[in-house]
Structures are given as structure tokens and as C-alpha cells.
C-alpha positions as CSV (number, residue, x, y, z in Angstrom):
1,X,39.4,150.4,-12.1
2,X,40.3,146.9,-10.9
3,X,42.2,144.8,-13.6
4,X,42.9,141.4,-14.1
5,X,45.3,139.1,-17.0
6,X,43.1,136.9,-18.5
7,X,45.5,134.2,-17.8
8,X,44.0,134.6,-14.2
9,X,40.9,134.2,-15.5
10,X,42.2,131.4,-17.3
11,X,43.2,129.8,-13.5
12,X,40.5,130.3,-11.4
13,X,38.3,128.5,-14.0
14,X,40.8,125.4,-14.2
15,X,40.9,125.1,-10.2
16,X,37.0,125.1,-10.3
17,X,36.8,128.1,-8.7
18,X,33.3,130.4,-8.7
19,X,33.7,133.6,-10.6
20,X,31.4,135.7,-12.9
21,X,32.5,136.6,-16.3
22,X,30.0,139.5,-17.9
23,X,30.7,139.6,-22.1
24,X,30.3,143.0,-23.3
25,X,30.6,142.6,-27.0
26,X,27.8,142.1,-29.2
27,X,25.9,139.1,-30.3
28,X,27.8,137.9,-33.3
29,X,31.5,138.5,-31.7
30,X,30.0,136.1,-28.9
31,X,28.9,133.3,-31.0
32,X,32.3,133.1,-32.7
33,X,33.4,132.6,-29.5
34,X,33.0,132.9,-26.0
35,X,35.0,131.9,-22.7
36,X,31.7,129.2,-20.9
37,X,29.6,130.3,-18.8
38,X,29.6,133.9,-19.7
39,X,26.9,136.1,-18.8
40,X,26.3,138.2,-22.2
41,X,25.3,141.8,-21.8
42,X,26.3,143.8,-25.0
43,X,27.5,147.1,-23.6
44,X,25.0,149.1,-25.2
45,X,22.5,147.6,-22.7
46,X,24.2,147.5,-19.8
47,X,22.7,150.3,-17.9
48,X,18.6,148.7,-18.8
49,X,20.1,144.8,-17.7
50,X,22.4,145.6,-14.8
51,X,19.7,144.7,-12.6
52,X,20.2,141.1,-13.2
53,X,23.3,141.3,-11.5
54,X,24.2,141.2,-8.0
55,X,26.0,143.9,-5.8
56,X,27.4,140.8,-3.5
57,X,29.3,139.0,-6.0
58,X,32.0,140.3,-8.0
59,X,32.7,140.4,-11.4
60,X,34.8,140.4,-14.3
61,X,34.0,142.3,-17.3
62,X,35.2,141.0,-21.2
63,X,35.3,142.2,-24.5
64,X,37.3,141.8,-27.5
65,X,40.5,144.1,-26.7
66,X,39.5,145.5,-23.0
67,X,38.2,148.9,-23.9
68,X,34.9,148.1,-24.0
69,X,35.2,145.9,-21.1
70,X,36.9,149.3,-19.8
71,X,33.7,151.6,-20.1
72,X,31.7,148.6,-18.8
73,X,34.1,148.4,-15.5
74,X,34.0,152.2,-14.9
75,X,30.0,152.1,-15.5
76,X,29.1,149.5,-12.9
77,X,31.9,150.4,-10.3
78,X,30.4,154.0,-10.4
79,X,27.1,152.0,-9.8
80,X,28.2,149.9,-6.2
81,X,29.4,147.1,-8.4
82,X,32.8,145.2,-7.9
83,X,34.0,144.4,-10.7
84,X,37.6,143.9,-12.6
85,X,38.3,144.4,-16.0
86,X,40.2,141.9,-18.3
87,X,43.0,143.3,-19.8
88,X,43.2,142.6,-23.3
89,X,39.9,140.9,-23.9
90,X,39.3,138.0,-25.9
91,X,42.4,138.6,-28.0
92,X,44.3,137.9,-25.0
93,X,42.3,134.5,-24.0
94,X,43.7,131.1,-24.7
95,X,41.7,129.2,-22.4
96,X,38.6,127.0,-23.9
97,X,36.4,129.2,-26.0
98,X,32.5,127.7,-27.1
């Protein structure tokens, strides 16, 4: 599995740059806080949503600490997916936050 700091994160969004950041965690962990421009899938529907995403663009997968983020990674890598995980989740984020 493919990981990256979220202080990475943290730079591609400040030089503008295009990624796709997939939130994991579940609906009242995201409204206390998210990172913008998240797409939310709680984990536990992952495998019945995963057809919104695209197998051309690449991804990077949050949570709250990185294991859930972790399963989530494994899951849609295992499915053609590229996708990173971001090592210590939201705990580890100082960037903006909505």
C-alpha cells in the first residue's frame, strides 16, 4: 500500500494542484471537521459507492488515525484503484479544516 504524510497533502492543495481526497470516517467525525473538497464515503460503504469513483484518477484515502484509511487503501487497490493512504489521518492534518 502507497502512503503519503499529510503534510504532502497539505502541499499539493496550497500549489493548487488537482488531487482527490476520499474521507472514510463516518458522518459526524466529518462535520467536526474535514480537509475541503473531500469526497465522503464512510468505510462501511465503500464497496456499494466505489462506483462513483474513477479507475483513471488517483486517490488519497483519510480517516481519523490512518487505519481505517488503511483497510480503505488495501480494499480499492485490490479493486484496480490507485490510491495512497494518509498516514496518520486527521490527527495528523494542520492544513485548513471546514
Amino acid at each position: 500500500m502507497k502512503e503519503i504524510l499529510a503534510k504532502e497533502v497539505q502541499q499539493v492543495l496550497e500549489q493548487g494542484q488537482p488531487i482527490h481526497l476520499i474521507d472514510v470516517r463516518e458522518v459526524d467525525e466529518v462535520e467536526a471537521g474535514h480537509i475541503p473538497g473531500i469526497i465522503h464515503i464512510p468505510l462501511g460503504l465503500l464497496e456499494f459507492r466505489m462506483h462513483e469513483l474513477n479507475k483513471n484518477e488517483s486517490y488519497v484515502v483519510i480517516c481519523r488515525s490512518g487505519g481505517r484509511s488503511g483497510q480503505a487503501a488495501l480494499f480499492l487497490e485490490s479493486h484496480g484503484f490507485n490510491v495512497m493512504n494518509m498516514v496518520g489521518g486527521m490527527l495528523a492534518w494542520n492544513g485548513e479544516v471546514e
